[in-house]
C-alpha positions as CSV (number, residue, x, y, z in Angstrom):
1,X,52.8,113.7,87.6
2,X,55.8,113.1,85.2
3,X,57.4,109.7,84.5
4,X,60.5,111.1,85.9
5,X,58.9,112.4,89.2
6,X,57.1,109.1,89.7
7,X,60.7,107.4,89.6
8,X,62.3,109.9,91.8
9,X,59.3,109.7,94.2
10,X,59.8,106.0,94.0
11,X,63.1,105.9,94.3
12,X,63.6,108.2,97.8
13,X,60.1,105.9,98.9
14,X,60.8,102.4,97.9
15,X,60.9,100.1,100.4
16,X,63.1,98.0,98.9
17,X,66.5,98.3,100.6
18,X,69.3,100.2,97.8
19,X,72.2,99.2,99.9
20,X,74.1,96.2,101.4
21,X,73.4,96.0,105.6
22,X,76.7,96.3,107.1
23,X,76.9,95.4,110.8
24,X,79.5,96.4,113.4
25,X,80.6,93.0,114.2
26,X,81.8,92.9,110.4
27,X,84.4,95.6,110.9
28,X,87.6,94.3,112.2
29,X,90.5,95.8,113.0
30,X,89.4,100.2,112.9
31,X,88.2,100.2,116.6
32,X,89.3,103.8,116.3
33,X,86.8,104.8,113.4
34,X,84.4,102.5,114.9
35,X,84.5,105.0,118.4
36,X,84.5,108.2,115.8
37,X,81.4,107.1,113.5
38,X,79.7,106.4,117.2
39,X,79.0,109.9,117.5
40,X,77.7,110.1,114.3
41,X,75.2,107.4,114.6
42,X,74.2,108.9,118.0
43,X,73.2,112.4,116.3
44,X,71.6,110.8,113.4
45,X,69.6,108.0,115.3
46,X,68.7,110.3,117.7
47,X,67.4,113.6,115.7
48,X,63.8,113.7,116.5
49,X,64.7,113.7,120.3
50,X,67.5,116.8,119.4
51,X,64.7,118.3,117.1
52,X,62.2,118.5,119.8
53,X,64.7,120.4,121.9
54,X,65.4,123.4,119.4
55,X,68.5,121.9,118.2
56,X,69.1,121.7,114.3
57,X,70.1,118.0,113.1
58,X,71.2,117.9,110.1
59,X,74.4,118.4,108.2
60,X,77.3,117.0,106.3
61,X,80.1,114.7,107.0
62,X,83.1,114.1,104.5
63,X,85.2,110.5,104.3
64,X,88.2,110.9,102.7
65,X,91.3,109.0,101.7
66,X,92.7,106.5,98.6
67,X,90.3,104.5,96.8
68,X,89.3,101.2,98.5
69,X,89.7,102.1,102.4
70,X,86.4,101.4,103.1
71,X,84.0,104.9,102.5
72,X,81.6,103.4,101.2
73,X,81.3,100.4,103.4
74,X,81.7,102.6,106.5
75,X,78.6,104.7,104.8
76,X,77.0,101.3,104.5
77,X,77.2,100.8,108.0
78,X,76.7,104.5,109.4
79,X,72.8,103.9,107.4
80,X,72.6,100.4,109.1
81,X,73.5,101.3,112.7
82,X,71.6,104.3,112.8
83,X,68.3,102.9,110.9
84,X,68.3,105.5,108.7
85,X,67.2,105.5,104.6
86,X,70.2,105.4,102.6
87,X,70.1,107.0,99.0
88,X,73.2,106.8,96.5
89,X,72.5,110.4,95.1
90,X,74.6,109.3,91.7
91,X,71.7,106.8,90.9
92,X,68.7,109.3,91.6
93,X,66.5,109.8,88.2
94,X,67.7,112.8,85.9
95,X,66.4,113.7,82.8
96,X,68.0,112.5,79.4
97,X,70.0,114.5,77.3
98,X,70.8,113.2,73.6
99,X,69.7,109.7,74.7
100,X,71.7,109.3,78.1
101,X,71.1,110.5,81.5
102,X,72.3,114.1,82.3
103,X,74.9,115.1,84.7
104,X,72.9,116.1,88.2
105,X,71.8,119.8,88.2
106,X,70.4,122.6,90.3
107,X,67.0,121.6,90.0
108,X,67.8,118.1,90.2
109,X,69.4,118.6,93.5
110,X,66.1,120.8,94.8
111,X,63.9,117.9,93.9
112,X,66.3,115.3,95.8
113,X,65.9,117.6,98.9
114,X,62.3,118.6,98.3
115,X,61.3,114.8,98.2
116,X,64.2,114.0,101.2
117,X,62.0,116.8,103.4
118,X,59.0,114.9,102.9
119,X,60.5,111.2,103.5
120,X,61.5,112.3,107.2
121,X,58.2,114.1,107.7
122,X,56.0,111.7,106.3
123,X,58.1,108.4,108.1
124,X,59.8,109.8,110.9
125,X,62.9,108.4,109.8
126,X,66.4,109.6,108.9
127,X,67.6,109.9,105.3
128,X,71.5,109.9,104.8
129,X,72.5,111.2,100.8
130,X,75.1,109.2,100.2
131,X,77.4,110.4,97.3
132,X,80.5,108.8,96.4
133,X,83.1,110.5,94.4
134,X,82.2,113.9,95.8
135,X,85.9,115.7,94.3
136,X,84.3,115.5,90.9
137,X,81.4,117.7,92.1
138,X,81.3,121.5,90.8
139,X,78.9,123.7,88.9
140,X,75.5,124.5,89.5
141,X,74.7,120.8,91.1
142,X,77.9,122.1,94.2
143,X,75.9,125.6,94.5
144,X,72.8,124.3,95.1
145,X,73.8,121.7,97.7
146,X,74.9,124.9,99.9
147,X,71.7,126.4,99.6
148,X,70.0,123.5,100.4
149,X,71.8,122.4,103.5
150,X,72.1,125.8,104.7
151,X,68.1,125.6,104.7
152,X,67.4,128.4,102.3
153,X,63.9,126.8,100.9
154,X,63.1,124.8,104.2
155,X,65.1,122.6,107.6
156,X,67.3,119.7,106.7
157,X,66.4,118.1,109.7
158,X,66.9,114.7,109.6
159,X,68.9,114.8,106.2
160,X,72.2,114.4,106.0
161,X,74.9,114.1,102.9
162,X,77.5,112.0,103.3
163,X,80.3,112.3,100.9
164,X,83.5,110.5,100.2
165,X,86.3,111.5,98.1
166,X,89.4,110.0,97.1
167,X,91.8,112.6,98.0
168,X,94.6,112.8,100.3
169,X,93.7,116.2,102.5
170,X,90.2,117.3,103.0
171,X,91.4,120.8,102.2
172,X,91.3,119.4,98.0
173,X,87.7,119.9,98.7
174,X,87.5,123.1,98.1
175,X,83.4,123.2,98.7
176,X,82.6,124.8,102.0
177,X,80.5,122.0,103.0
178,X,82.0,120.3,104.8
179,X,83.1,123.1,107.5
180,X,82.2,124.2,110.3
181,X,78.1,125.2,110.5
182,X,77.7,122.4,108.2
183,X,78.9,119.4,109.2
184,X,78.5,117.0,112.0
185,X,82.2,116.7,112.6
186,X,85.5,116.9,111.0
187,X,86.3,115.1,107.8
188,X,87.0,111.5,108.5
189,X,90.3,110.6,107.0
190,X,90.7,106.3,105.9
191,X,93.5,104.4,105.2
192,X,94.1,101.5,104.0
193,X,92.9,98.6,106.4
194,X,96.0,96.4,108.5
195,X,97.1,93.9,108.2
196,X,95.7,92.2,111.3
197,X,92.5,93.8,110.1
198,X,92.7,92.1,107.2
199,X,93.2,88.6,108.6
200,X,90.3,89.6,111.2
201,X,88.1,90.3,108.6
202,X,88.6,87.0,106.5
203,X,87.9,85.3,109.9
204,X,84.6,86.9,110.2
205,X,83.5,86.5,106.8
206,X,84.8,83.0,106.7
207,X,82.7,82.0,110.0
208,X,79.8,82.9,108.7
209,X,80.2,79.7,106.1
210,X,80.7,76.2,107.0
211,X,84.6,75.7,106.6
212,X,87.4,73.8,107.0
213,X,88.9,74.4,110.8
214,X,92.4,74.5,109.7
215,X,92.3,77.5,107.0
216,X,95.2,79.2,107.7
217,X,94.2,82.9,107.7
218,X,97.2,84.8,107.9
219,X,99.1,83.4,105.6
220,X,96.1,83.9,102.7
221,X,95.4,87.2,104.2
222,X,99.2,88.1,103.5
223,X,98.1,87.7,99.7
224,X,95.8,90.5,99.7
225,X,97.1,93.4,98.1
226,X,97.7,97.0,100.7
227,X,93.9,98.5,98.8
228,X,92.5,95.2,99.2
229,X,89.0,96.8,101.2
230,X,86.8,95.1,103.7
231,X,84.2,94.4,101.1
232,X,86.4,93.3,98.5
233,X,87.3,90.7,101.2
234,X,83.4,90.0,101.4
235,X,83.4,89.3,97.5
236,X,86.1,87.0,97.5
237,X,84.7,85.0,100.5
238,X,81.6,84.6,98.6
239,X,83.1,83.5,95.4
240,X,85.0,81.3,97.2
241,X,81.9,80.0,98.2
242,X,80.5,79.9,95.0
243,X,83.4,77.9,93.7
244,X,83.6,74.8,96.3
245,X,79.7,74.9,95.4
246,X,80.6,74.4,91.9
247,X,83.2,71.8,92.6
248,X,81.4,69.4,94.7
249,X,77.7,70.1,92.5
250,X,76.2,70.4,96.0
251,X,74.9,73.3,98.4
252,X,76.7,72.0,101.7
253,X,79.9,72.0,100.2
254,X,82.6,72.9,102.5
255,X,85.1,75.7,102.4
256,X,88.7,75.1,101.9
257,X,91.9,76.7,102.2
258,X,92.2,75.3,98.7
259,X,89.3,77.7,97.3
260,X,89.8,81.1,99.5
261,X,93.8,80.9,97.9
262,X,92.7,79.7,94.4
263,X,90.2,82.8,94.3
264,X,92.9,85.2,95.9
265,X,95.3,84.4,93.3
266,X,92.5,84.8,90.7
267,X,90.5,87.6,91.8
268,X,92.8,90.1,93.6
269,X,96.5,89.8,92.6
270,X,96.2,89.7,88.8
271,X,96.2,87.0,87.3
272,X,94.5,85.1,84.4
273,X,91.5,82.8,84.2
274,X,92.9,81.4,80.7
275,X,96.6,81.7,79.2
276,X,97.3,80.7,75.8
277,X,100.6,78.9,76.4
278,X,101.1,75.3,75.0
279,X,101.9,72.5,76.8
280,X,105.8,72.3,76.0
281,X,105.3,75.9,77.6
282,X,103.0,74.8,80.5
283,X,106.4,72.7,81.4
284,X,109.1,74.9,81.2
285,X,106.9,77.9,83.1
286,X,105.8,74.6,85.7
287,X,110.1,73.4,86.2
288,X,111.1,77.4,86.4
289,X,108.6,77.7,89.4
290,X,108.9,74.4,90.8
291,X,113.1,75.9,91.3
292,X,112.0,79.2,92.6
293,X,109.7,77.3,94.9
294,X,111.6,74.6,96.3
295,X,114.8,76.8,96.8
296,X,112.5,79.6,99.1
297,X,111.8,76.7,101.1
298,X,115.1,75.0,101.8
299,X,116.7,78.7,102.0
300,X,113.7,79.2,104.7
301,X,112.1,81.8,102.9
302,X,108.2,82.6,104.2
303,X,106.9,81.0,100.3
304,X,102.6,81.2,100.3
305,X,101.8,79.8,97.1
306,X,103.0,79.0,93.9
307,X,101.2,79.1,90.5
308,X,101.5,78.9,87.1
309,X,98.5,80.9,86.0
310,X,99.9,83.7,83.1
311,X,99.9,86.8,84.5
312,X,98.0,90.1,83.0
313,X,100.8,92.6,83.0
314,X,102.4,93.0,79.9
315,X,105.9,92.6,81.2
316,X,105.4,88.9,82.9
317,X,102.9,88.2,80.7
318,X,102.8,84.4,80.2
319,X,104.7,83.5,83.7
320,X,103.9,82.2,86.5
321,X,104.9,83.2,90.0
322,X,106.2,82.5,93.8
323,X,104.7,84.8,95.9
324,X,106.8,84.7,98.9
325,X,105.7,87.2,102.0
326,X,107.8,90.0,103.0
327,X,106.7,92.9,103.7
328,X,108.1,96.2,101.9
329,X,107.4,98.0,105.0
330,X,109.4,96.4,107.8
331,X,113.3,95.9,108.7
332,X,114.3,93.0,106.7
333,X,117.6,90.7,108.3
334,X,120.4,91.0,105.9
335,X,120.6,86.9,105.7
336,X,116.9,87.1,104.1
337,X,117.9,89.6,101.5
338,X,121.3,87.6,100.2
339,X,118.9,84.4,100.3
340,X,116.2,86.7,98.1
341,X,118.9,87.1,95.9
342,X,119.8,83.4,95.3
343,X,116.1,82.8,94.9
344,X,115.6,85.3,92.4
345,X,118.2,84.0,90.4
346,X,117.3,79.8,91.2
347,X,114.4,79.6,88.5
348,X,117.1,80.8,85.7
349,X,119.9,78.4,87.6
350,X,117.1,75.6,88.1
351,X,115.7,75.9,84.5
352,X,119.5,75.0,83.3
353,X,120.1,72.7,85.6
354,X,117.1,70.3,84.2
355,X,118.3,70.5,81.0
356,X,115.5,73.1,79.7
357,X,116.2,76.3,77.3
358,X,116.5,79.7,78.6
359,X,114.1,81.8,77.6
360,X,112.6,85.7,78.7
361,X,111.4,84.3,82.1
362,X,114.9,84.1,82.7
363,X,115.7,88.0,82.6
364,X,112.9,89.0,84.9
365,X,115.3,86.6,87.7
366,X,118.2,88.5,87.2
367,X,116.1,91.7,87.4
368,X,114.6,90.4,91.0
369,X,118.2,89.6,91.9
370,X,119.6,92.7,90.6
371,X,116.9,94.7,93.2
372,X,117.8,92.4,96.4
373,X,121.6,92.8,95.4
374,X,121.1,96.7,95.1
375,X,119.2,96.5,98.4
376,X,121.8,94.9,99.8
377,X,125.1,97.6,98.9
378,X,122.8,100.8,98.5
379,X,120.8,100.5,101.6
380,X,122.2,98.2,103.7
381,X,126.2,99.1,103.0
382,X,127.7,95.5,102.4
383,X,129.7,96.7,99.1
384,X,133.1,95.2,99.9
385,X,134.3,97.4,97.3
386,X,132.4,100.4,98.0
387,X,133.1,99.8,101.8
388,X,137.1,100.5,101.0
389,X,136.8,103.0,98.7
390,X,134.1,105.2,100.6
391,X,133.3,103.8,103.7
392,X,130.5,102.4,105.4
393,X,128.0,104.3,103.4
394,X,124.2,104.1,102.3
395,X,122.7,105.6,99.3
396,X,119.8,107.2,101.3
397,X,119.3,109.7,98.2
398,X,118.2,108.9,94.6
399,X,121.4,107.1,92.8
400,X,121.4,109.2,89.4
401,X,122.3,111.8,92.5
402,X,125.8,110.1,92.9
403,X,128.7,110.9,91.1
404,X,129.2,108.2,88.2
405,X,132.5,106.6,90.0
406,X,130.4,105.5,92.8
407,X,127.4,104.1,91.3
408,X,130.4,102.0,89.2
409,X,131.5,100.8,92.3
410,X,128.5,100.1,93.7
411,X,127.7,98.1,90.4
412,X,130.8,96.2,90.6
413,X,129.8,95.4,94.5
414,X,126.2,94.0,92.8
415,X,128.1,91.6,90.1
416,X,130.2,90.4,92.9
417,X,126.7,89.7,95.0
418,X,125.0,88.4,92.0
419,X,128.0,85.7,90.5
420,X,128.3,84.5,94.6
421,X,124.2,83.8,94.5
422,X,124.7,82.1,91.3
423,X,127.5,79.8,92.7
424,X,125.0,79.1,95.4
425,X,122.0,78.6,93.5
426,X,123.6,75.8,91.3
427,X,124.8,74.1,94.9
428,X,121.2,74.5,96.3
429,X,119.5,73.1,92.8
430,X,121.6,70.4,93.0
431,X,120.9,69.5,97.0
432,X,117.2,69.9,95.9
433,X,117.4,67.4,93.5
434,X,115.8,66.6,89.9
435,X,113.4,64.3,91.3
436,X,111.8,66.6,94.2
437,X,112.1,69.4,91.5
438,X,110.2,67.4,89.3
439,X,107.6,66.1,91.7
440,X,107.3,70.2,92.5
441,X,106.0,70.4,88.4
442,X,104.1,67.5,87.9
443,X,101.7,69.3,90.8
444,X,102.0,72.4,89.1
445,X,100.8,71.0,85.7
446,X,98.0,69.2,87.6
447,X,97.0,71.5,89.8
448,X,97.9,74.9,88.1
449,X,98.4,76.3,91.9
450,X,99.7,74.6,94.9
451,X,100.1,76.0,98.6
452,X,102.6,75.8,101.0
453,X,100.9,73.1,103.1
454,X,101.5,71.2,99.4
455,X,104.8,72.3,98.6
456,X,106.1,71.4,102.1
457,X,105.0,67.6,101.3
458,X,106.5,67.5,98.2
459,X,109.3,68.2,99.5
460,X,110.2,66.0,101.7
């Protein structure tokens, strides 16, 4: 026997488990998918008991959707629920071309099935094919799967391919595979997971750590971005984990609030470990948030957490940043956008105010306040000026679709929106005060990221 066929033999044999266990209690908020992959599990668990009646068990099933909804983890699970062996086909031993590993082939795929036949004969167990990234599948390699699971060199009972693909319709998968004949259902379309699933799944993960009782969940859940998956939730609670570990030098260390937002801002909205910035930097990027921060509060604006941390992107590269929670997706009150507006605008006004230069950090506020203003007269019609001259109107269609006298109105309406907000951002930095502002910073400096909880103390 070969090298290779001793570490493909190994590999569909090994007892050692290739995957992650997921369990059903882990999956929170997707009761719906939950009742669909039921089925599934049923066929799969139950195959011997179908087999002995006549009835072939076998087949494909298709996950589709964006990237990070979950296919894999719901694969994950499908194996654990239904006790079956679970094999990532893309890791399964080829031979080497040039030095690397070659792209799967025909024969490759008729040794993966030969040696999946025998694992279910041999230990009466199911064997699920898992291969991720099926869209990029063609050739040879796609042929052969259809003459496999169409039983042309022996039954598939027992075997079954699950394949994900990142692609909006099932129809992009132009394979035949996944049709009727062939698979056990439908293609499964995901989406991204919400955002009560999201807090239900922190919950979960959290309580399975000892923690402080008084996290609050929704709020750090709020943080994650729409792709954030179930399992990249499960990485972040673990090196959140990992982190308090590291802090206190012991292995009871407790989980805080502290840790689960410090890693959320770290790990899964962007930013930094390390910026470069000096410390006469560090203070002016500390004051501009400090302003923004303090001003989203008194205007009673839903403000999460603040940071100074330098961001990757090239455009804020260097900033910092007040993450305060609204949701693109929902009807926002009109009061909230004008006070987004005189936020935007209160980290250039606050900056002034406390004596420091302006500098690029500025021109990213008047960008934010330029949006809320144009959100304001495009889509919410309170223009004054485009109101009189052509009535209560919303620009429901692109603006380079308008003639050029309107969108000079409109940006007339948006300099009258802005210069107001700036009137009443100087009034508001000036209720605020140097010395809250300035106790706002000091934390900043200290802590690099403070939350709400924080902020609200400091205050007062």
């Amino acid at each position: 026997m070969s090298s290779l066929s001793q570490k493909r033999r190994k590999f569909i044999f090994s007892d050692v488990s290739v995957f992650a266990p997921v369990k059903r209690e882990e999956i929170r908020g997707a009761g719906a998918l939950l009742a669909t992959f039921d089925e599934v599990i049923e066929r799969i668990r139950n195959f011997q008991f179908l087999t002995s009646l006549g009835l072939p068990v076998g087949g494909t099933l298709l996950l589709y959707g964006p990237k990070r909804t979950g296919k894999t983890y719901f694969s994950r699970y499908l194996a654990t629920a239904s006790n079956a062996r679970f094999v990532n086909v893309r890791n399964f031993p080829k031979p080497e071309e040039d030095g690397r590993e070659a792209d799967l082939g025909a024969e490759d795929v008729r040794e993966l099935y030969k040696l999946a036949r025998e694992y279910v004969k041999k230990q009466n167990k199911p064997i699920i094919l898992f291969y991720d990234e099926f869209d990029g599948v063609e050739g040879e390699a796609l042929e052969e799967l259809r003459i496999q699971i169409d039983g042309v060199e022996g039954r598939t009972d027992g075997i079954f391919l699950v394949a994900t693909a990142a692609v909006d319709s099932a129809d992009e998968i132009d394979s035949g595979l996944f049709g009727f004949g062939r698979a056990l259902m439908e293609p499964i379309p995901f989406g991204y997971q919400t955002p009560q699933g999201k807090i239900d799944t922190l919950r979960y993960y959290v309580s399975l750590v000892d923690h402080d009782p008084n996290i609050d969940f929704e709020s750090i859940a709020s943080l994650f971005q729409d792709e954030t998956s179930p399992a990249a939730i499960q990485q972040f609670v673990n090196d959140a984990c990992t982190k308090a570990k590291l802090d206190e030098k012991k292995k009871s260390a407790k989980l805080t609030e502290r840790h689960l937002v410090e890693r959320c801002v770290r790990n899964l909205i962007g930013f930094e470990m390390d910026g470069e910035r000096s410390p006469e930097d560090d203070r002016v990027v500390a004051h501009h948030e400090a302003c923004h921060a303090a001003a989203g509060r008194f205007l009673g604006l839903p403000v999460q957490v603040v940071t100074i941390l330098p961001r990757r992107s090239a455009e804020l590269e260097g900033r910092g940043t007040t993450m305060v929670n609204i949701p693109d997706n929902r009807v926002v009150p009109l009061q909230t956008i004008e006070n987004l507006v005189v936020f935007s605008l209160c980290g250039m006004i606050g900056q002034r105010y406390l004596g420091f230069p302006e500098d690029d950090g500025n021109a990213f506020d008047l960008l934010g306040a330029n949006a809320a203003a144009q959100r304001l007269v495009g889509d919410n019609a309170q223009g004054a000026l485009t109101r009189q001259r052509y009535g209560c109107i919303v620009f429901n269609r692109p603006r380079n679709e308008y003639s050029q006298p309107m969108r000079i109105t409109e940006e007339q309406d948006v300099a009258s929106i802005i210069k107001k907000a700036e009137r009443k951002a100087e009034s508001l930095m000036r209720k605020i005060g140097k010395k809250r502002l300035g106790r706002v910073a000091e934390a900043l400096l200290k802590k690099k990221t403070i939350l709400r909880s924080e902020l609200d103390g400091l205050l007062k």
